[in-house]
gemmi code that builds the backbone of each chain (N, CA, C; Angstrom):
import gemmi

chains = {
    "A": [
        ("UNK", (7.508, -18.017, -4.126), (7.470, -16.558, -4.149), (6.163, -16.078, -4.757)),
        ("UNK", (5.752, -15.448, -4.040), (4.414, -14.654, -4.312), (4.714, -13.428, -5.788)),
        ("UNK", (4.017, -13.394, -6.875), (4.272, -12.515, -7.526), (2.515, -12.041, -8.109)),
        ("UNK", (2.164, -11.045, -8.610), (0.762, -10.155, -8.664), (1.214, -9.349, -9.946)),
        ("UNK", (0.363, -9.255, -10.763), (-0.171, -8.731, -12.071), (-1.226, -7.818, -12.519)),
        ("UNK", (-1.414, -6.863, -12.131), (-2.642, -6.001, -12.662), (-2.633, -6.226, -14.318)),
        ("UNK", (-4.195, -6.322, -14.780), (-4.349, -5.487, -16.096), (-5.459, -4.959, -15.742)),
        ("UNK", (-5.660, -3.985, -16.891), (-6.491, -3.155, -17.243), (-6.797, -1.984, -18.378)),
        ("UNK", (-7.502, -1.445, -18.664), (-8.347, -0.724, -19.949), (-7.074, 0.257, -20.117)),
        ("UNK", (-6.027, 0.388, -18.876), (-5.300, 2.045, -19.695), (-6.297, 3.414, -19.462)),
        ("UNK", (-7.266, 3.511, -20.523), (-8.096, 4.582, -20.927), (-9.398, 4.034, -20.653)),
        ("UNK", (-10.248, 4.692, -20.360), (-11.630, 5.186, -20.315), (-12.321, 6.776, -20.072)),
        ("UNK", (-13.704, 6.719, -20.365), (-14.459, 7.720, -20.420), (-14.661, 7.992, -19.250)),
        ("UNK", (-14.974, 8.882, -18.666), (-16.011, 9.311, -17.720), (-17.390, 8.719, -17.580)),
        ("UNK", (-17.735, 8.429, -16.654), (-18.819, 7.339, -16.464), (-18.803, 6.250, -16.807)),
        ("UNK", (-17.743, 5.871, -17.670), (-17.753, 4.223, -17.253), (-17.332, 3.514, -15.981)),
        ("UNK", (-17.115, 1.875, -16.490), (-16.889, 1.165, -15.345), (-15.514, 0.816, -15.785)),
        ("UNK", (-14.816, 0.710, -14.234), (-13.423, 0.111, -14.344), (-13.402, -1.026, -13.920)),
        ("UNK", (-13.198, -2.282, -15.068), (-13.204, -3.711, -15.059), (-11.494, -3.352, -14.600)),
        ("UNK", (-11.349, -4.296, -13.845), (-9.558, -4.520, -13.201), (-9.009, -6.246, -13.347)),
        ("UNK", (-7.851, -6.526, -13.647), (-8.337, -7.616, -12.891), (-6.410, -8.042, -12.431)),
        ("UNK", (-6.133, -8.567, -11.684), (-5.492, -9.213, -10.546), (-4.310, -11.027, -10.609)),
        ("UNK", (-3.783, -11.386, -11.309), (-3.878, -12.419, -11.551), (-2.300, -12.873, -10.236)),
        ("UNK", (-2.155, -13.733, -9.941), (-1.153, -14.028, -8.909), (-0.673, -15.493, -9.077)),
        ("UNK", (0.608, -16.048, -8.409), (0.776, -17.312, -8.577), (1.990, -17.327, -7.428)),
        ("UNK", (1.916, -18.419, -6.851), (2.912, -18.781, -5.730), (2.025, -18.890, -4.682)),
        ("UNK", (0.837, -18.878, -4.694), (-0.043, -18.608, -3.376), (-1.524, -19.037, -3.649)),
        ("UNK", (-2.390, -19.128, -2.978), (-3.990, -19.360, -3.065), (-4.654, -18.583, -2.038)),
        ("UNK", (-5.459, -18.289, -3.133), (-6.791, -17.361, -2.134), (-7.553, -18.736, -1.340)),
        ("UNK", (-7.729, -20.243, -1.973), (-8.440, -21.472, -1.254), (-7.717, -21.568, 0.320)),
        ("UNK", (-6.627, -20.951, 0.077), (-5.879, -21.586, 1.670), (-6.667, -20.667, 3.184)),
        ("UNK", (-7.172, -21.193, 4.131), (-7.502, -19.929, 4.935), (-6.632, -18.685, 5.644)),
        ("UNK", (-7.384, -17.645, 5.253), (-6.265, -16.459, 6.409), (-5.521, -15.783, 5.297)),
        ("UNK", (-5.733, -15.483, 3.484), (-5.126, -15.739, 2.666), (-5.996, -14.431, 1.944)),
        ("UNK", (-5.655, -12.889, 1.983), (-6.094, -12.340, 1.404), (-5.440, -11.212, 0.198)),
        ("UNK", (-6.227, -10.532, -0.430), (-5.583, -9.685, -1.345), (-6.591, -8.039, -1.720)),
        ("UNK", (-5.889, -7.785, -1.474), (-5.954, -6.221, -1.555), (-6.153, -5.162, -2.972)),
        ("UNK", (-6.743, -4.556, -3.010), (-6.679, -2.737, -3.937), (-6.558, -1.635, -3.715)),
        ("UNK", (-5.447, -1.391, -3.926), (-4.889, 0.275, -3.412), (-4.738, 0.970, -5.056)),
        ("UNK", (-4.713, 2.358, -4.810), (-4.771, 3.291, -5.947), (-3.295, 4.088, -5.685)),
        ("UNK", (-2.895, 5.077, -6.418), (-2.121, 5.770, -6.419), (-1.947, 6.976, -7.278)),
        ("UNK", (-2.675, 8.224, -7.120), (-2.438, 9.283, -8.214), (-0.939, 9.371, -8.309)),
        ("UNK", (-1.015, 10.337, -9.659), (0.497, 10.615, -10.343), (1.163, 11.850, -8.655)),
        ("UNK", (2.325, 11.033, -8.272), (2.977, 12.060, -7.225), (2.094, 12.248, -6.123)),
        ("UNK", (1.754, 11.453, -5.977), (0.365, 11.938, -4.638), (0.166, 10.043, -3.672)),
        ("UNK", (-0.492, 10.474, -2.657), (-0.452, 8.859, -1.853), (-1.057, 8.082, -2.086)),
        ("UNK", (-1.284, 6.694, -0.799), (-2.007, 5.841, -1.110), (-3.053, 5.363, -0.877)),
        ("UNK", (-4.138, 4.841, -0.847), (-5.134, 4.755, -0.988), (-5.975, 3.206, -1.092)),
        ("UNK", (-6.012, 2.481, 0.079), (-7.073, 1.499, 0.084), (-8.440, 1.517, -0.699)),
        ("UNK", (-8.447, 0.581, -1.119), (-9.605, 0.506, -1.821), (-10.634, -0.671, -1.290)),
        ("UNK", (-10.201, -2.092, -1.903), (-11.094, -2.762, -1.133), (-9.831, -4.434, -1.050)),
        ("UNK", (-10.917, -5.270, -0.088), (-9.783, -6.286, 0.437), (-10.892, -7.423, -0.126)),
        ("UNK", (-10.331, -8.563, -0.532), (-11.016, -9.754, 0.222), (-10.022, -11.036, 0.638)),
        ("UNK", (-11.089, -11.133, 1.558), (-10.588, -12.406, 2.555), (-11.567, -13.235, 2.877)),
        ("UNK", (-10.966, -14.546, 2.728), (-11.824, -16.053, 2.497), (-13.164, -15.679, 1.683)),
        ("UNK", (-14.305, -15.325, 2.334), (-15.375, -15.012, 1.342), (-15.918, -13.800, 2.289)),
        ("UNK", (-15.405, -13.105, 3.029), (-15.806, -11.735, 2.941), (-14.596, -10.650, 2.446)),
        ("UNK", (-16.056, -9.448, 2.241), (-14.941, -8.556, 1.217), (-15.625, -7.065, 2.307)),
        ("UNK", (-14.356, -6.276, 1.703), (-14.463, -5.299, 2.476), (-14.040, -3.799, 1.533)),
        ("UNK", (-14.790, -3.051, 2.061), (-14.658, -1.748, 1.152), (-14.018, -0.348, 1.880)),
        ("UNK", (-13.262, 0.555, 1.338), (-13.168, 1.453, 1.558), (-13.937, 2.685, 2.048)),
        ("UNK", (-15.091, 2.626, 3.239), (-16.209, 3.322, 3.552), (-16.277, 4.603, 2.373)),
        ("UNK", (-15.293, 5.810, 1.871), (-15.964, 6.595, 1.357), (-16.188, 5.806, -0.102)),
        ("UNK", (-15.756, 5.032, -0.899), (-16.311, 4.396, -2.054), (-17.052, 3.266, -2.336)),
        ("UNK", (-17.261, 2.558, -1.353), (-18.266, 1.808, -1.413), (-19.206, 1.481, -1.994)),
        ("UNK", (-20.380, 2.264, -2.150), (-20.980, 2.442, -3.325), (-20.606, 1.737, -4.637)),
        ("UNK", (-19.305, 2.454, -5.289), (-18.661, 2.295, -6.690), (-17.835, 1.284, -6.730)),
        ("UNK", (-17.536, 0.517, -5.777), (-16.577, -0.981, -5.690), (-17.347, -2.309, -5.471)),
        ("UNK", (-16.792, -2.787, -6.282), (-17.043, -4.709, -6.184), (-15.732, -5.379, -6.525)),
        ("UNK", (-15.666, -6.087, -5.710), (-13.883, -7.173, -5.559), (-14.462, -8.550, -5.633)),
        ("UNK", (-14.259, -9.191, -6.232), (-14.629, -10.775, -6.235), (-13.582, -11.710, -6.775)),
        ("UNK", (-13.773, -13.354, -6.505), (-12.243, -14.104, -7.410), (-12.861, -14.491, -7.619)),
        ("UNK", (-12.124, -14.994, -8.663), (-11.525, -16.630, -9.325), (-10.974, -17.503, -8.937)),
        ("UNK", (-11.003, -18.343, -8.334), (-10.206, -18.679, -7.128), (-9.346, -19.700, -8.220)),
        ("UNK", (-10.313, -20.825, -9.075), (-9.252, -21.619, -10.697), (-8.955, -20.715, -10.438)),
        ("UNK", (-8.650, -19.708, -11.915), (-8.089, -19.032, -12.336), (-6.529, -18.143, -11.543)),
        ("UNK", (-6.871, -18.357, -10.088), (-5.793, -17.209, -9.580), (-5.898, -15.931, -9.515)),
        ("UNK", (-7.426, -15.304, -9.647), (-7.555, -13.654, -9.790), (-8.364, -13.507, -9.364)),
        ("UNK", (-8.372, -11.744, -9.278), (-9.116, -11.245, -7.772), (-9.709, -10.217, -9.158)),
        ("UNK", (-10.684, -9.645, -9.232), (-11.539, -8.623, -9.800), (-11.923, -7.647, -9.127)),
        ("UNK", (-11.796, -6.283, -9.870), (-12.544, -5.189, -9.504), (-13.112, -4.477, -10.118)),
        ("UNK", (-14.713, -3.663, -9.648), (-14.930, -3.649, -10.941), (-15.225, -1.952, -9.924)),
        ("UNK", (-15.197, -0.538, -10.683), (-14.797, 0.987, -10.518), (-16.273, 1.528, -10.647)),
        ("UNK", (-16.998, 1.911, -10.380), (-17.925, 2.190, -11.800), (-18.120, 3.968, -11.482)),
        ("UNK", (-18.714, 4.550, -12.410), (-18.833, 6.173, -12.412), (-17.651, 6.665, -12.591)),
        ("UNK", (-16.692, 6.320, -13.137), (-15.314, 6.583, -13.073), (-15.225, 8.089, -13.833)),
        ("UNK", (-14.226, 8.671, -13.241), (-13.896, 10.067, -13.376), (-12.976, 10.649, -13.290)),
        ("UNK", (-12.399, 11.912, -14.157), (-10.558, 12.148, -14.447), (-10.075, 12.347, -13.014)),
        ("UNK", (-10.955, 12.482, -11.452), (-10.457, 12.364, -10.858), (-9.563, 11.056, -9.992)),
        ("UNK", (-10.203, 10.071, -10.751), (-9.586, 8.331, -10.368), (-9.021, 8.118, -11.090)),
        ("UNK", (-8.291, 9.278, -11.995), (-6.805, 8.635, -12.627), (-5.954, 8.739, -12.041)),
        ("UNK", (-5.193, 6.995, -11.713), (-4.237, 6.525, -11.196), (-3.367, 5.242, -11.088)),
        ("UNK", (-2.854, 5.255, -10.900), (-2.086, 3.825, -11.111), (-2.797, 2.783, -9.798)),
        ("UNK", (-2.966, 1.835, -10.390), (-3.854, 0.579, -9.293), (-3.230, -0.452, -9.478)),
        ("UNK", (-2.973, -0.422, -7.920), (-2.026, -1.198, -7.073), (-2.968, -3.072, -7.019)),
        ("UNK", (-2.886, -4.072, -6.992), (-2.864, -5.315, -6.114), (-1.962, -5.295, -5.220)),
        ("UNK", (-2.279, -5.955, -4.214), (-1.228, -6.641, -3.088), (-1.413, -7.897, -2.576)),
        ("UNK", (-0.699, -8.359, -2.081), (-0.967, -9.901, -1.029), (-1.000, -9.359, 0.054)),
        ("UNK", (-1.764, -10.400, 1.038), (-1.824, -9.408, 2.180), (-1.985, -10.458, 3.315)),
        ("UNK", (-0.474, -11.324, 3.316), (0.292, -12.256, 3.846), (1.395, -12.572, 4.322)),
        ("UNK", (2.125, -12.606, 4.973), (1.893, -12.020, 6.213), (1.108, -11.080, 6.998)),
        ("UNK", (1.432, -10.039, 6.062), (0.973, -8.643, 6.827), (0.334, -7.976, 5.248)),
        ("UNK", (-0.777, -7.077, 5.974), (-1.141, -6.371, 4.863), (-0.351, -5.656, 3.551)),
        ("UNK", (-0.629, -5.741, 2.517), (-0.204, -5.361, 1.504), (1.384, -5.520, 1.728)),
        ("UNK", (1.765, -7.032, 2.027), (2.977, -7.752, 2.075), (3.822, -7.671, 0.732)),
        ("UNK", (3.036, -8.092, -0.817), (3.575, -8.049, -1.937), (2.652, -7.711, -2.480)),
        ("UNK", (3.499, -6.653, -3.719), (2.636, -5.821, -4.575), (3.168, -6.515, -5.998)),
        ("UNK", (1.948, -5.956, -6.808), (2.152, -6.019, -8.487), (2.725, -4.969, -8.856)),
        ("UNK", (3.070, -4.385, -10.434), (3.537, -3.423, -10.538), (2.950, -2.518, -10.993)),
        ("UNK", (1.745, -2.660, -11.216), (0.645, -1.149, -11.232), (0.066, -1.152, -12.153)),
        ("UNK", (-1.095, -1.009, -12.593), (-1.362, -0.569, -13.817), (-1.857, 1.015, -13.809)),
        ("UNK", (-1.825, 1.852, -14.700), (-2.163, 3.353, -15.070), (-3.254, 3.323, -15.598)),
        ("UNK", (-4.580, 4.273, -15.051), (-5.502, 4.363, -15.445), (-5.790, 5.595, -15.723)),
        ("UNK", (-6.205, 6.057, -16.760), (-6.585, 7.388, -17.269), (-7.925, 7.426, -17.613)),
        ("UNK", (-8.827, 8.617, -16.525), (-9.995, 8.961, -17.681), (-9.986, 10.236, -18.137)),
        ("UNK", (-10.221, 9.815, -18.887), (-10.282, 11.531, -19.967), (-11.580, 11.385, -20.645)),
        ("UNK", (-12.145, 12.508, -21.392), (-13.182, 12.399, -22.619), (-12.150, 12.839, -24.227)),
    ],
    "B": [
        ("UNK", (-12.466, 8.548, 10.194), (-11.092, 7.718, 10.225), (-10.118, 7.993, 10.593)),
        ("UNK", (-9.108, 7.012, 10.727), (-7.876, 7.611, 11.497), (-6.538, 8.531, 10.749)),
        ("UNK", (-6.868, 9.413, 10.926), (-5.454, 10.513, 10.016), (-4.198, 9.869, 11.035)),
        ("UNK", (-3.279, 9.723, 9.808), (-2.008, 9.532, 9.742), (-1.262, 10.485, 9.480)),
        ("UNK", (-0.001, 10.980, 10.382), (0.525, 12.835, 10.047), (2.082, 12.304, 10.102)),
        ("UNK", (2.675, 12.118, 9.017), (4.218, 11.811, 8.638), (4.792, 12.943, 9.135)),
        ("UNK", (6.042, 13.080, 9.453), (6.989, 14.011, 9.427), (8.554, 13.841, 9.365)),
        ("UNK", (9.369, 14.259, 8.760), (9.254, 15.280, 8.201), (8.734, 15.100, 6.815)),
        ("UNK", (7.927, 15.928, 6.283), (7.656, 15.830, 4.772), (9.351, 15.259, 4.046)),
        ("UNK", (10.092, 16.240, 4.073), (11.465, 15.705, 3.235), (12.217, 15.931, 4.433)),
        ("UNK", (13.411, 14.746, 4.373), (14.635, 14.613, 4.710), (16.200, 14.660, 4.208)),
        ("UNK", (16.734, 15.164, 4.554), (17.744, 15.116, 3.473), (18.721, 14.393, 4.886)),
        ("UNK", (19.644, 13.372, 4.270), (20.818, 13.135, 5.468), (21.862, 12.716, 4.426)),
        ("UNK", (23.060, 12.090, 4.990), (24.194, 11.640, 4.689), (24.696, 10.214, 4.846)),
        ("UNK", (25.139, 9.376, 3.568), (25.631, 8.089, 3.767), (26.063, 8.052, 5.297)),
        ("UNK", (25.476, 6.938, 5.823), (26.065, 6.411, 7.437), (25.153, 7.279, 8.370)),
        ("UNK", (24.338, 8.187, 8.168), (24.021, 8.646, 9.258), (22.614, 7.604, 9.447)),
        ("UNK", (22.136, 8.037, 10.758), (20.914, 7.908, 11.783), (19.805, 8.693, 11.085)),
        ("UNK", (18.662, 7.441, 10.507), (17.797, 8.473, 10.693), (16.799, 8.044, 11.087)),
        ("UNK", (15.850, 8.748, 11.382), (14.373, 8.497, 11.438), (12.962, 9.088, 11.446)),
        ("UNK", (12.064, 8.596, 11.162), (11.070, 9.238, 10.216), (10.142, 9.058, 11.338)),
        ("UNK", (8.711, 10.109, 11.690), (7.755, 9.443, 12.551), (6.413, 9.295, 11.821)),
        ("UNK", (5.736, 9.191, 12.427), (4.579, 8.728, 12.061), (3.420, 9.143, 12.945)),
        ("UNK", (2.640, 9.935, 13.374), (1.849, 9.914, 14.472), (0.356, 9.764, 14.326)),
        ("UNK", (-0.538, 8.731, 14.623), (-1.417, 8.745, 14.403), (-3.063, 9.490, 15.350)),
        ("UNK", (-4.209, 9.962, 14.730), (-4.891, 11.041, 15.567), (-5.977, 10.358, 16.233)),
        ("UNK", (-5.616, 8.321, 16.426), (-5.970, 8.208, 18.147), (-5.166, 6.486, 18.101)),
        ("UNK", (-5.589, 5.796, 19.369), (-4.507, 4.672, 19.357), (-5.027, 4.338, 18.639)),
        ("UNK", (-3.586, 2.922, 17.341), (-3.803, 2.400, 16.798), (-3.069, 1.098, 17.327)),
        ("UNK", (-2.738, 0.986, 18.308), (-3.047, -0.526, 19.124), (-1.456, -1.192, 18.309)),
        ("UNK", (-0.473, -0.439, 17.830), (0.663, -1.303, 17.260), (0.666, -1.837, 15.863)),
        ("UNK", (-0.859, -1.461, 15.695), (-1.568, -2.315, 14.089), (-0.679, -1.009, 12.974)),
        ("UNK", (0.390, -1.020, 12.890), (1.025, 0.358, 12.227), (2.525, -0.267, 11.326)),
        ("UNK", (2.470, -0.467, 9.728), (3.525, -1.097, 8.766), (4.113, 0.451, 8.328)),
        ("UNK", (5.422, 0.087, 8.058), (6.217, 0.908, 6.750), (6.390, 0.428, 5.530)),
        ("UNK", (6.225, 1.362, 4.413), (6.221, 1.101, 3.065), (7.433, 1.839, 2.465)),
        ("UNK", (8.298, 1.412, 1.568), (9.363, 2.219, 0.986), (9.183, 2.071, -0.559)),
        ("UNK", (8.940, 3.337, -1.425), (8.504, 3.215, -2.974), (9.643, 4.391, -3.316)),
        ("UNK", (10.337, 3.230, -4.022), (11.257, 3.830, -4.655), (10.738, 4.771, -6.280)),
        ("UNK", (11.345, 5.789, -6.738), (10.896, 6.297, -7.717), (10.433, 5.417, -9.118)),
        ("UNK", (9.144, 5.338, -9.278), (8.726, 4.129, -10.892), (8.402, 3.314, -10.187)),
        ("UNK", (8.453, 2.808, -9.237), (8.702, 1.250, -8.694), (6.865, 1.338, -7.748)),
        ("UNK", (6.671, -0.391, -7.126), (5.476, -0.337, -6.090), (6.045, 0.144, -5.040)),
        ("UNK", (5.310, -0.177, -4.116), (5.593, 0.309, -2.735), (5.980, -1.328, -2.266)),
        ("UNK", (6.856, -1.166, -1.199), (7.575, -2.355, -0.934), (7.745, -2.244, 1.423)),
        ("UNK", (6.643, -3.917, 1.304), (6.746, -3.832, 3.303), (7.587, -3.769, 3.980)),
        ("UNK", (8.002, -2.745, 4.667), (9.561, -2.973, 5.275), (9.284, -3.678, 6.618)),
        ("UNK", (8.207, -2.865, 7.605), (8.390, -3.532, 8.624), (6.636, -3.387, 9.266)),
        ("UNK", (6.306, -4.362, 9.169), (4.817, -4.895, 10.108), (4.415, -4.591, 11.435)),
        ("UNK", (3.184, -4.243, 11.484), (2.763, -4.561, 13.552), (4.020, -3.789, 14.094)),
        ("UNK", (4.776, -2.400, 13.894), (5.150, -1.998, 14.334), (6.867, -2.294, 14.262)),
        ("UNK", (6.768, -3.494, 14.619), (8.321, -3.695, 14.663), (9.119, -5.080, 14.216)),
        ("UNK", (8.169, -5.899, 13.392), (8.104, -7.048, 12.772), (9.098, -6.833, 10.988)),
        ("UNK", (9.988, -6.719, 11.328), (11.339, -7.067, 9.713), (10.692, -8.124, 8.735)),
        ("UNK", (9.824, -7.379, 7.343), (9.743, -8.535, 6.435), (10.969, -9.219, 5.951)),
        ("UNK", (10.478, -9.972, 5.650), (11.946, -11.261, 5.137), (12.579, -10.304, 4.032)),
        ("UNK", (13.573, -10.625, 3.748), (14.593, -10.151, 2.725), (14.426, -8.568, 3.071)),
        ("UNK", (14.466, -8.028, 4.384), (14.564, -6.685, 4.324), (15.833, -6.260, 5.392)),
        ("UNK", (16.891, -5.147, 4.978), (17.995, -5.576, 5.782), (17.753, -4.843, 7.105)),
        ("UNK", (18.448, -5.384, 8.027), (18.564, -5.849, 9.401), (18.805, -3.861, 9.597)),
        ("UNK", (19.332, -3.369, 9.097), (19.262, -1.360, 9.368), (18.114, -0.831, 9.533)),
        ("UNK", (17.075, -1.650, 9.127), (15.494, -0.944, 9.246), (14.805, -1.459, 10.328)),
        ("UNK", (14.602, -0.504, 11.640), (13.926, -0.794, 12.038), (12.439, 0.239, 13.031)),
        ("UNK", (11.773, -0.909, 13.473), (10.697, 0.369, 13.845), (9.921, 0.073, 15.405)),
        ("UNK", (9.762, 1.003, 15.818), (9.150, 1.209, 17.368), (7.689, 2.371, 17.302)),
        ("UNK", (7.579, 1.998, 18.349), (6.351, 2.614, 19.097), (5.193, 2.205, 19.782)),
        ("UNK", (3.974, 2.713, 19.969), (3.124, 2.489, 20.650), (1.766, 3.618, 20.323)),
        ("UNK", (0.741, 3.480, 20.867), (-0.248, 4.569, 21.387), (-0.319, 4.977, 20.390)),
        ("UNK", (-0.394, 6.482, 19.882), (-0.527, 7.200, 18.775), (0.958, 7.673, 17.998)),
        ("UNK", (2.190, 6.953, 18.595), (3.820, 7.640, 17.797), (4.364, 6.578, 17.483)),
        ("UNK", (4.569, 6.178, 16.631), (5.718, 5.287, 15.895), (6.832, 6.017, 15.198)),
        ("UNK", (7.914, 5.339, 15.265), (9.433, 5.873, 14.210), (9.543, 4.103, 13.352)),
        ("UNK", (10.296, 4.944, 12.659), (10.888, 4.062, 11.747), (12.397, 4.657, 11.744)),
        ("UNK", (13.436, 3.979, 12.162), (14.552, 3.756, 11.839), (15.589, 3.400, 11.137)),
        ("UNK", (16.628, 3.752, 10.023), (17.530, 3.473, 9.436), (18.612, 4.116, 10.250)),
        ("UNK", (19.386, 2.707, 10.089), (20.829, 2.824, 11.656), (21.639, 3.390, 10.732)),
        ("UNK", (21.968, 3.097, 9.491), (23.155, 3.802, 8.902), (22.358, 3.460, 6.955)),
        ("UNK", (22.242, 4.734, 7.174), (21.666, 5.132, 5.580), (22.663, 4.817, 4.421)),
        ("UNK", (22.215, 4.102, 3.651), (22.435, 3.675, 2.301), (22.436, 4.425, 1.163)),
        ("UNK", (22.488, 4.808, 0.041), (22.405, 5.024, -1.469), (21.159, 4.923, -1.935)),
        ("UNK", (20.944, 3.348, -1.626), (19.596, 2.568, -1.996), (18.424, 2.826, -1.335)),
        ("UNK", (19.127, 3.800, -0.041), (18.108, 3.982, 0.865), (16.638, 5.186, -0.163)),
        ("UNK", (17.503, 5.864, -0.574), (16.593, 7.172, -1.293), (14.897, 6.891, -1.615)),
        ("UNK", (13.860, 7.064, -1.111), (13.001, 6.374, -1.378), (11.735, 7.483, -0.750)),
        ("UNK", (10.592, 7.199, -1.113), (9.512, 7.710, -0.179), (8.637, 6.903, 0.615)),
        ("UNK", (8.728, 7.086, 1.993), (8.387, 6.268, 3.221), (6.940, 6.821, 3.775)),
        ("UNK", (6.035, 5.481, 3.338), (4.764, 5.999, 4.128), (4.746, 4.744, 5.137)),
        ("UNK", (3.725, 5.149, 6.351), (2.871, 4.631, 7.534), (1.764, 4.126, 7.029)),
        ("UNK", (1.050, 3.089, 7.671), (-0.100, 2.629, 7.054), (-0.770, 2.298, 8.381)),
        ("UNK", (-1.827, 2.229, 9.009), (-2.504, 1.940, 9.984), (-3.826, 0.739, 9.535)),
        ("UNK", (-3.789, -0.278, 10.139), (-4.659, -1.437, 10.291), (-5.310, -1.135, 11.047)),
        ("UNK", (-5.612, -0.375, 12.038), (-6.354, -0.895, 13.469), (-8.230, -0.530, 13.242)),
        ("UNK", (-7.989, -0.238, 12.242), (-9.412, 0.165, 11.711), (-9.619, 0.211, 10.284)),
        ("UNK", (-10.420, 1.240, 9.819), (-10.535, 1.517, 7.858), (-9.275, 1.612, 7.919)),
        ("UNK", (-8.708, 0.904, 7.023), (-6.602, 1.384, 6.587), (-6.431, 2.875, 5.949)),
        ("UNK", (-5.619, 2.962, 6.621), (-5.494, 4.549, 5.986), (-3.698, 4.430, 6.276)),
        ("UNK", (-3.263, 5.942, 4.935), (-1.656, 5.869, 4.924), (-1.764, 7.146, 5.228)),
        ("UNK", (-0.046, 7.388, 5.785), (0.111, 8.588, 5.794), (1.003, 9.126, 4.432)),
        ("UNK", (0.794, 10.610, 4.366), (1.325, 11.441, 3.255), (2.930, 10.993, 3.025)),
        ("UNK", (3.330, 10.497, 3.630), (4.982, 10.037, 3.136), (5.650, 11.034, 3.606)),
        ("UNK", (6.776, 10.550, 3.954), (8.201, 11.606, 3.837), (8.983, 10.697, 2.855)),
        ("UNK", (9.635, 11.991, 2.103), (10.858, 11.526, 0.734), (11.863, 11.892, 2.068)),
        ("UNK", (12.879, 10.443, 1.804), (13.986, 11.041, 1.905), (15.675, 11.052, 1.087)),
        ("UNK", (15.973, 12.006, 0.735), (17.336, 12.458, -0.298), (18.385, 12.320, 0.731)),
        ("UNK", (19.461, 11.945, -0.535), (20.874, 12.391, 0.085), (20.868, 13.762, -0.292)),
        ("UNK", (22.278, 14.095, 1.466), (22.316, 15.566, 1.166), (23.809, 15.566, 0.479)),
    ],
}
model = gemmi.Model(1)
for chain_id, residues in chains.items():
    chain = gemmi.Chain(chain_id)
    for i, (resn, *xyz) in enumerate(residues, 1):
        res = gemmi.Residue()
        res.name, res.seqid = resn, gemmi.SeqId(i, " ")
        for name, pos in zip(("N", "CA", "C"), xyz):
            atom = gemmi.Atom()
            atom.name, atom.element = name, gemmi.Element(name[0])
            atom.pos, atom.b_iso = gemmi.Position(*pos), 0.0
            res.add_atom(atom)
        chain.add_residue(res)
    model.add_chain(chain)
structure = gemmi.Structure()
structure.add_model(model)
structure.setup_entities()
């Protein structure tokens, strides 16, 4: 059974960077065809792709692009993301997924991100 | 990108009834089209893939059709457990979801 773990900061400033990170077990990113996902979620509001990777390409959400980087660990079992320019408007809960079978097949259970000053 | 247009925003129905939710997307998305069900607090959870593909451990009442730019999603006889908010998700390009429909018991 596939299971996914977000952590992360909780809180930050405005203009920082959002270090994320992803940790999973029951599965490998080494296997081919074997990817994992970042979706967002404001409070009461939808969802929101962010970025994917698969085998060793990665893929971004065209309007944020810019502000995203996704990379693993492949030891370790974790997928990284890193936010940057972050702003009270990207407070939201951030999603991981597996995306095995089918896209965003199994999710973690979120972590909440708040920026405030 | 491709807009995704849910409807109805809210549903309200009754233990045992028929329902179903659509989904229409604003050009083909080739079948590349999943349902998500996020229960209140909870993630969002795959109900059904590529249109009409049942993830494992999901019960046999959910199901989904379409083609071209209209998909439904189907529940044959609504549950308790059913209560949830149901979005569309489109693969066939940049992924994009649609706004969800909640649906309540009435």
């Amino acid at each position: 059974q596939v299971t996914l773990k977000e952590s992360g900061p909780g809180m930050l400033q405005p203009s920082q960077t959002l270090s994320l990170t992803c940790t999973f077990s029951g599965t490998s990113l080494s296997t081919s065809n074997m990817g994992l996902s970042w979706l967002r979620q404001p409070s009461g509001k939808g969802l929101e792709w962010l970025a994917s990777i698969w085998n060793n390409d990665n893929y971004y959400n065209p309007s944020l692009r810019s502000r995203l980087t996704i990379s693993k660990e492949t030891s370790k079992n974790q997928v990284l993301l890193k936010f940057t320019s972050m702003e009270p408007a990207d407070t939201a809960t951030y999603y991981c997924a597996w995306d095995y079978p089918a896209s965003f097949a199994y999710w973690g259970q979120g972590t909440l991100v708040t920026v405030s000053s | 990108d491709i807009q995704m247009t849910q409807s109805p925003s809210v549903l309200s129905a009754s233990v045992g009834d028929r329902v179903t939710l659509n989904c229409k997307a604003s050009q083909n998305i080739n079948k590349y089209l999943n349902w998500y069900q996020q229960k209140l607090g909870e993630a969002p959870k795959l109900l059904i893939y590529n249109t009409n593909n049942l993830q494992t451990g999901i019960p046999s009442r959910f199901s989904g059709s379409g083609s071209g730019t209209d998909y439904t999603l189907t529940i044959s006889s609504l549950q308790p457990e059913d209560v949830a908010t149901y979005f569309c998700f489109q693969h066939n390009s940049w992924p994009t979801f649609g706004a969800g429909t909640k649906l309540e018991l009435k």
